[in-house]
MIDOSE-1310 file (N, C-alpha, C; in nm, 2 decimals, decimal comma, always signed):
residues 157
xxxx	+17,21/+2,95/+4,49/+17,13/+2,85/+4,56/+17,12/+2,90/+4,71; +17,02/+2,90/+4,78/+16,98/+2,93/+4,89/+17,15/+2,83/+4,99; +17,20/+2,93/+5,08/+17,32/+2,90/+5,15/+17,29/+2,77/+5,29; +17,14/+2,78/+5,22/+17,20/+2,68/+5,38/+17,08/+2,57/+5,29
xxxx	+17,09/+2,43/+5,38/+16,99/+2,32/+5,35/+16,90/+2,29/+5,47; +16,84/+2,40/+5,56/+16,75/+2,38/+5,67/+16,65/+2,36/+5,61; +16,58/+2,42/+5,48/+16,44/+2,41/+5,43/+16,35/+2,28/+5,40; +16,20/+2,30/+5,42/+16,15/+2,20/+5,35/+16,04/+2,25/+5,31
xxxx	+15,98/+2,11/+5,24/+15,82/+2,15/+5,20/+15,76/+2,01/+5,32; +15,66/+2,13/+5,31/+15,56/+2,04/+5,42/+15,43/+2,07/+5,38; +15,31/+1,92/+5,35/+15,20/+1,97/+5,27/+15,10/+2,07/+5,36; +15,07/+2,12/+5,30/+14,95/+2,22/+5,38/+14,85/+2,19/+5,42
xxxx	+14,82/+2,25/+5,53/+14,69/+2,19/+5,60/+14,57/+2,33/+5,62; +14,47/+2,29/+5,66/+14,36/+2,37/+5,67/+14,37/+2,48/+5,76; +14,46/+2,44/+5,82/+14,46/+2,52/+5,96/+14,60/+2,66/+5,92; +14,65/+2,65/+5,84/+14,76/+2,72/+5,79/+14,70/+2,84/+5,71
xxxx	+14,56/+2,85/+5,68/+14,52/+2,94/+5,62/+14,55/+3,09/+5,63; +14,51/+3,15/+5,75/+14,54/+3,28/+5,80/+14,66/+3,30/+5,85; +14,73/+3,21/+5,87/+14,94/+3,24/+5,86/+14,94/+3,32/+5,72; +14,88/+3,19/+5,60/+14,93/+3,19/+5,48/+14,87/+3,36/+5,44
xxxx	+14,75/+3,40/+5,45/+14,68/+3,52/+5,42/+14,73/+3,62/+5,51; +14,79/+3,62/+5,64/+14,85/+3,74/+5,67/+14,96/+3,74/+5,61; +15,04/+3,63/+5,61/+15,20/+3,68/+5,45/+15,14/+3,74/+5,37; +15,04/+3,70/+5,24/+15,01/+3,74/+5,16/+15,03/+3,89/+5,13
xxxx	+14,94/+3,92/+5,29/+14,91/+4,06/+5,25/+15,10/+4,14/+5,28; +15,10/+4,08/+5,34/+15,26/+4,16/+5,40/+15,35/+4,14/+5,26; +15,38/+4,07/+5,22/+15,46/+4,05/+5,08/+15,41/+4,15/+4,98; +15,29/+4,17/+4,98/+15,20/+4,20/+4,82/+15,17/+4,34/+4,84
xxxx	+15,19/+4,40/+5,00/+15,15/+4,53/+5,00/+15,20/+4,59/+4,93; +15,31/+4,61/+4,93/+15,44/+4,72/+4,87/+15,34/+4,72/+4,69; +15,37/+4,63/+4,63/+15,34/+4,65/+4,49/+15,18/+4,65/+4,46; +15,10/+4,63/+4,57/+14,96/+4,66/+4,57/+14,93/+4,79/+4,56
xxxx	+14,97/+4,86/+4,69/+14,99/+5,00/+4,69/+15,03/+5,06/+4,56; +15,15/+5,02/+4,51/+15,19/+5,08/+4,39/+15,08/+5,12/+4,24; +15,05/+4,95/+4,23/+14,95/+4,93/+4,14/+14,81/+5,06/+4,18; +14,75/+5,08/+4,32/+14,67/+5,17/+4,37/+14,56/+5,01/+4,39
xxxx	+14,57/+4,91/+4,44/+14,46/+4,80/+4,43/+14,54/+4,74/+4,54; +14,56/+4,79/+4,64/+14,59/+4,76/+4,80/+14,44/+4,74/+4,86; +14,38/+4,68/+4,94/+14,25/+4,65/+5,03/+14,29/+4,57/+5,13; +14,29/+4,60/+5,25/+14,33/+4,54/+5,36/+14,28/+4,40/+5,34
xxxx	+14,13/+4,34/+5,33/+14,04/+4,28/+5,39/+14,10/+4,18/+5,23; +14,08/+4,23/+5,11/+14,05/+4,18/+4,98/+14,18/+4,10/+4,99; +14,31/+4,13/+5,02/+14,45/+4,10/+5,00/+14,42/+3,95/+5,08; +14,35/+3,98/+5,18/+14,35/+3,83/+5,28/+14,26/+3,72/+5,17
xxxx	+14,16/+3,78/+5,18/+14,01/+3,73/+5,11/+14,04/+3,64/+5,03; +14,15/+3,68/+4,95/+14,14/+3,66/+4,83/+14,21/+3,52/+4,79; +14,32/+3,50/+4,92/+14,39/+3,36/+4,91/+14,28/+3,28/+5,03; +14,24/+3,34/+5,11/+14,13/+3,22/+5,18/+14,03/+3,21/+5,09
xxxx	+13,98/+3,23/+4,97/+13,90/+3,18/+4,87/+13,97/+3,07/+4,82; +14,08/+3,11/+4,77/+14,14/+2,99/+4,66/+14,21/+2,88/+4,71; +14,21/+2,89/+4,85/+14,31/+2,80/+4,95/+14,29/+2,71/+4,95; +14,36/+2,57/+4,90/+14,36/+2,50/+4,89/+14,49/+2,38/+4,95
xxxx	+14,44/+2,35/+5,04/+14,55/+2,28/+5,12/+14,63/+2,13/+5,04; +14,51/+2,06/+4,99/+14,57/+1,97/+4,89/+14,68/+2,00/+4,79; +14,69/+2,14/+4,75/+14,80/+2,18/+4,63/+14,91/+2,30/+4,71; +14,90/+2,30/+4,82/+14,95/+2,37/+4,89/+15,07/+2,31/+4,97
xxxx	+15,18/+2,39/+4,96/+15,28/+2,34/+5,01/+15,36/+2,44/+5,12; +15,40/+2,45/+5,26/+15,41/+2,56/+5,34/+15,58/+2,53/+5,37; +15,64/+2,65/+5,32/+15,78/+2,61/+5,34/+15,83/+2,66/+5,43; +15,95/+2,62/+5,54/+15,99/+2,56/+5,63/+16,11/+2,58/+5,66
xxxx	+16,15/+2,65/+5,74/+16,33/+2,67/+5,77/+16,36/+2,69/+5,91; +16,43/+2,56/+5,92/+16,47/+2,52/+6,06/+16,33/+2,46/+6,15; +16,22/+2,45/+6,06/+16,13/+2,39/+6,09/+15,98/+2,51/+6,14; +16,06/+2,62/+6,08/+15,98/+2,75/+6,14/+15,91/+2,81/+5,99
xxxx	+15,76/+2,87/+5,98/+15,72/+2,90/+5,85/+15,79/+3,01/+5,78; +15,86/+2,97/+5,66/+15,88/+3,10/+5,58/+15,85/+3,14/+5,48; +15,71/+3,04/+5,43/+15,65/+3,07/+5,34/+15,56/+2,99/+5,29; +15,51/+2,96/+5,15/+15,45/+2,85/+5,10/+15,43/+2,87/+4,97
xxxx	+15,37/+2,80/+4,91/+15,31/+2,82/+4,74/+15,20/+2,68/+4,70; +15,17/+2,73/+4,60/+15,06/+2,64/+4,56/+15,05/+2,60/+4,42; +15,09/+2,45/+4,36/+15,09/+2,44/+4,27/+14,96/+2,31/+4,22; +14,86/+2,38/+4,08/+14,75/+2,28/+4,09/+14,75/+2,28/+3,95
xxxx	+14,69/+2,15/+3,95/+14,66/+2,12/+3,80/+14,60/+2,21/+3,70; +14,63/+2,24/+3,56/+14,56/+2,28/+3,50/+14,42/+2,17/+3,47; +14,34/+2,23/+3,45/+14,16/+2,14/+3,42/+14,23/+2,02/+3,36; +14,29/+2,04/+3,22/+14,27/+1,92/+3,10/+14,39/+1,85/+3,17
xxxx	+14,46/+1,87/+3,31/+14,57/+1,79/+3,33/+14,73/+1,82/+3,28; +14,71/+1,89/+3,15/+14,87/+1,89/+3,12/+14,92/+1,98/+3,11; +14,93/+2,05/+3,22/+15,02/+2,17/+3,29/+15,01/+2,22/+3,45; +15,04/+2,31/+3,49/+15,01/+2,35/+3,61/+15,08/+2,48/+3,68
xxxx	+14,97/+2,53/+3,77/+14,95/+2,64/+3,79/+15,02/+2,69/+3,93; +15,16/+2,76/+3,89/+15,23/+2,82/+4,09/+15,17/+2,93/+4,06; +15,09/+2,95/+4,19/+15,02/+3,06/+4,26/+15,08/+3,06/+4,43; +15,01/+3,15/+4,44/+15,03/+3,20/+4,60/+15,19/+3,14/+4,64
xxxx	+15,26/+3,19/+4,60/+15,44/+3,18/+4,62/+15,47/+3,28/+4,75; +15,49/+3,27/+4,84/+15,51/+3,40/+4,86/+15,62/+3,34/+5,04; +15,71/+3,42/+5,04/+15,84/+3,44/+5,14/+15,80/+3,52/+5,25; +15,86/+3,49/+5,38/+15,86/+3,61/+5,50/+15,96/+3,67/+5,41
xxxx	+15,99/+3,81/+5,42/+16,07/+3,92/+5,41/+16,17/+3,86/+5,49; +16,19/+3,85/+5,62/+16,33/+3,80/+5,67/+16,40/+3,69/+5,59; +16,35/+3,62/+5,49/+16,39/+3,52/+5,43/+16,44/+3,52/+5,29; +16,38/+3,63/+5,23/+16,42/+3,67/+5,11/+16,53/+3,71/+5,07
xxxx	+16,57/+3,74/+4,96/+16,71/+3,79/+4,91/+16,88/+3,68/+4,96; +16,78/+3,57/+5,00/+16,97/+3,45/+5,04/+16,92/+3,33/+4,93; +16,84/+3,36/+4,83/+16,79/+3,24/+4,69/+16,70/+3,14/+4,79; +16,61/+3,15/+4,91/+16,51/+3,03/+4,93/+16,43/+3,05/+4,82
xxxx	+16,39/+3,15/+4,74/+16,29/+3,15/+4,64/+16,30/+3,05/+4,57; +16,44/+3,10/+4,47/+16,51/+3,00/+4,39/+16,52/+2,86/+4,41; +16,57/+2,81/+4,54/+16,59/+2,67/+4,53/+16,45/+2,64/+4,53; +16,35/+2,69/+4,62/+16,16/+2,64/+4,62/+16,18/+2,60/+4,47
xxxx	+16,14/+2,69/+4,39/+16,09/+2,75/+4,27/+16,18/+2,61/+4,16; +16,32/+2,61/+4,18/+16,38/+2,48/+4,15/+16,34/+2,38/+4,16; +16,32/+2,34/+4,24/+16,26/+2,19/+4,30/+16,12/+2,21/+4,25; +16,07/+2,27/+4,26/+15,94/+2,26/+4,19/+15,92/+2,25/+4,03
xxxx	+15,98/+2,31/+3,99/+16,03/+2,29/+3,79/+16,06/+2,17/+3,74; +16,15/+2,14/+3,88/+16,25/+2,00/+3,81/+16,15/+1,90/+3,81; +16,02/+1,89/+3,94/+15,91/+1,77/+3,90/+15,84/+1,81/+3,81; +15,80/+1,92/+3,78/+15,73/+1,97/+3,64/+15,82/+1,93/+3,54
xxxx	+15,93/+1,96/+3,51/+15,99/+1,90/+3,42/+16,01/+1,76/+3,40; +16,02/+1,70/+3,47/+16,03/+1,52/+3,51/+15,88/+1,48/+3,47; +15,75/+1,58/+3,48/+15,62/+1,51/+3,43/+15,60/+1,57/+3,27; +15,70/+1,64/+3,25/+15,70/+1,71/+3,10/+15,58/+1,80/+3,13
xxxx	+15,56/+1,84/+3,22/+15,45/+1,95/+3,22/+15,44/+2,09/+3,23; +15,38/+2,20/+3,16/+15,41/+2,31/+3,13/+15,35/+2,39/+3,28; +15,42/+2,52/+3,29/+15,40/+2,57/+3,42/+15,38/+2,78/+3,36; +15,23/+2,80/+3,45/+15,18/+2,89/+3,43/+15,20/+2,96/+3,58
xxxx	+15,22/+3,07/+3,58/+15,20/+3,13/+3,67/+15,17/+3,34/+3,65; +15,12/+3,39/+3,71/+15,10/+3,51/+3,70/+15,17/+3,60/+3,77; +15,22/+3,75/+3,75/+15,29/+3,84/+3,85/+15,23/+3,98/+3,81; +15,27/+3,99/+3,93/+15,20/+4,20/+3,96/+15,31/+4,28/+3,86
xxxx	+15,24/+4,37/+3,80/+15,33/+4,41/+3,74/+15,44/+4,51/+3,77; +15,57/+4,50/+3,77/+15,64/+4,59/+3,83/+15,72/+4,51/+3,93; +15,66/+4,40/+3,97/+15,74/+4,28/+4,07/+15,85/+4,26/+4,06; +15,93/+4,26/+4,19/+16,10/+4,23/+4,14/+16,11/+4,07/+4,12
xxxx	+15,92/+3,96/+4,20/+15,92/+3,84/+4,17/+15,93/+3,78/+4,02; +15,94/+3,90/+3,95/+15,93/+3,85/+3,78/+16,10/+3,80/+3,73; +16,14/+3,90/+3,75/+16,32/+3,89/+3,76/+16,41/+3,72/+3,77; +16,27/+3,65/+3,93/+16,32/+3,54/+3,94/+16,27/+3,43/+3,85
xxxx	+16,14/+3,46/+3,84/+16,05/+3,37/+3,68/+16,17/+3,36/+3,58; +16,18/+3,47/+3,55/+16,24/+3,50/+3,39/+16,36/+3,40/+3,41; +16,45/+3,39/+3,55/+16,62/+3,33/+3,51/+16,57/+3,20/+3,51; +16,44/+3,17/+3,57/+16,40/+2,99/+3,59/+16,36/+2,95/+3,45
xxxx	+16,39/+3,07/+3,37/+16,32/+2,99/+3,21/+16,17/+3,08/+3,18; +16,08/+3,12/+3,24/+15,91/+3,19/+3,19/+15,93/+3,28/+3,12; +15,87/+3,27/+3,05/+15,85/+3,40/+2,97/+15,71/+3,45/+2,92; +15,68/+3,57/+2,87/+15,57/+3,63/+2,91/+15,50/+3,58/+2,81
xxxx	+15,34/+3,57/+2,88/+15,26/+3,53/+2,73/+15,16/+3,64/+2,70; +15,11/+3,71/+2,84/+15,00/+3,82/+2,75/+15,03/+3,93/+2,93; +14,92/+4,04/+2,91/+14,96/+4,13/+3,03/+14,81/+4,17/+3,01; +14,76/+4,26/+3,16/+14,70/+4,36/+3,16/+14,73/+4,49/+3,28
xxxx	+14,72/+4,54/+3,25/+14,73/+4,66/+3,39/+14,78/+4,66/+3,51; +14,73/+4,50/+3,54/+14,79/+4,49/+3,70/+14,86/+4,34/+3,65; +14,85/+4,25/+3,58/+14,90/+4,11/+3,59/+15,00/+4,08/+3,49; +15,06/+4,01/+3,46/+15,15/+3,97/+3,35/+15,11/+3,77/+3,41
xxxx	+15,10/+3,74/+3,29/+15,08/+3,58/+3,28/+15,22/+3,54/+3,22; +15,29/+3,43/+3,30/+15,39/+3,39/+3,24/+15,38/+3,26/+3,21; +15,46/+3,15/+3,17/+15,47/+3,03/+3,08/+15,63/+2,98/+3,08; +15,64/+2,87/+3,14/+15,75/+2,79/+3,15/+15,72/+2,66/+3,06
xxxx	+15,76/+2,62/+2,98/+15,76/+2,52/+2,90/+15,86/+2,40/+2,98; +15,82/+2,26/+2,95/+15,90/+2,18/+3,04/+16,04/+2,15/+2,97; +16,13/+2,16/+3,01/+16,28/+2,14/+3,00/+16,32/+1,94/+2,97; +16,39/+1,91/+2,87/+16,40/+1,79/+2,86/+16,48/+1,74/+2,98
xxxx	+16,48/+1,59/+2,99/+16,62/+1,54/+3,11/+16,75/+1,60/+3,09; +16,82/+1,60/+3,15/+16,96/+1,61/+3,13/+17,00/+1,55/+3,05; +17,10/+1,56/+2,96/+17,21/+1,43/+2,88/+17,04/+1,43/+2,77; +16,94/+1,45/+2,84/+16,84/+1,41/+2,70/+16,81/+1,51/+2,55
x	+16,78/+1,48/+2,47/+16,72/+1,57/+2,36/+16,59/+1,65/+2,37
């Protein structure tokens, strides 16, 4: 579990956009490059298209941005989609992923709702999916789709 309790979630605003899209690109380069589907402009582009502040949540340590993610309804309602996850590098590797990534399961699990998310392939962000319970449902070239099924209450069946 992440060693300290400074963090928070704070909902996302409109104005958070190009913070959130210059991380993007800084997190995603390493395995973009790898994959050969690095684009300076596309890497930004691509989360100021889908940005959505209503499902966006920008996380917060000591009150300073160290990240955010985005979790939105599936269409029919009964599931939901973490996208755009992504950490400053100074922040990574002390479990803030983990506790995020926690707290966010446990309300998916509390609405019984199933949790989709996608990763680059070759990600060491898969590693963290996999211990939170996802497992893989299909792949192509550059993505793997994963699947978290919702976990019953505690003490429940």
């Amino acid at each position: 579990m992440y060693r300290e309790t400074n963090w928070a979630l704070r909902p996302g605003r409109a104005e958070d956009v190009e913070a959130m899209a210059e991380l993007r690109a800084e997190v995603m380069r390493e395995d973009l490059v790898r994959l050969g589907r690095y684009d300076e402009h596309r890497v930004r582009q691509r989360l100021r298209d889908g940005f959505s502040p209503a499902h966006t949540s920008v996380i917060e340590v000591d009150g300073a941005l160290a990240g955010c993610v985005t979790v939105r309804p599936y269409e029919d309602g009964e599931g939901l989609y973490l996208e755009h996850f992504y950490l400053d590098p100074a922040t990574q590797g002390r479990g803030l992923g983990t506790a995020v990534l926690r707290d966010l399961l446990a309300r998916a699990d509390e609405a019984s709702l199933q949790v989709r998310l996608v990763v680059l392939q070759g990600s060491a962000a898969r590693r963290l999916y996999e211990r939170e319970g996802f497992a893989w449902e299909s792949e192509d070239p550059v993505d793997v789709l994963m699947v978290r099924n919702p976990r019953p209450p505690a003490g429940g069946r």
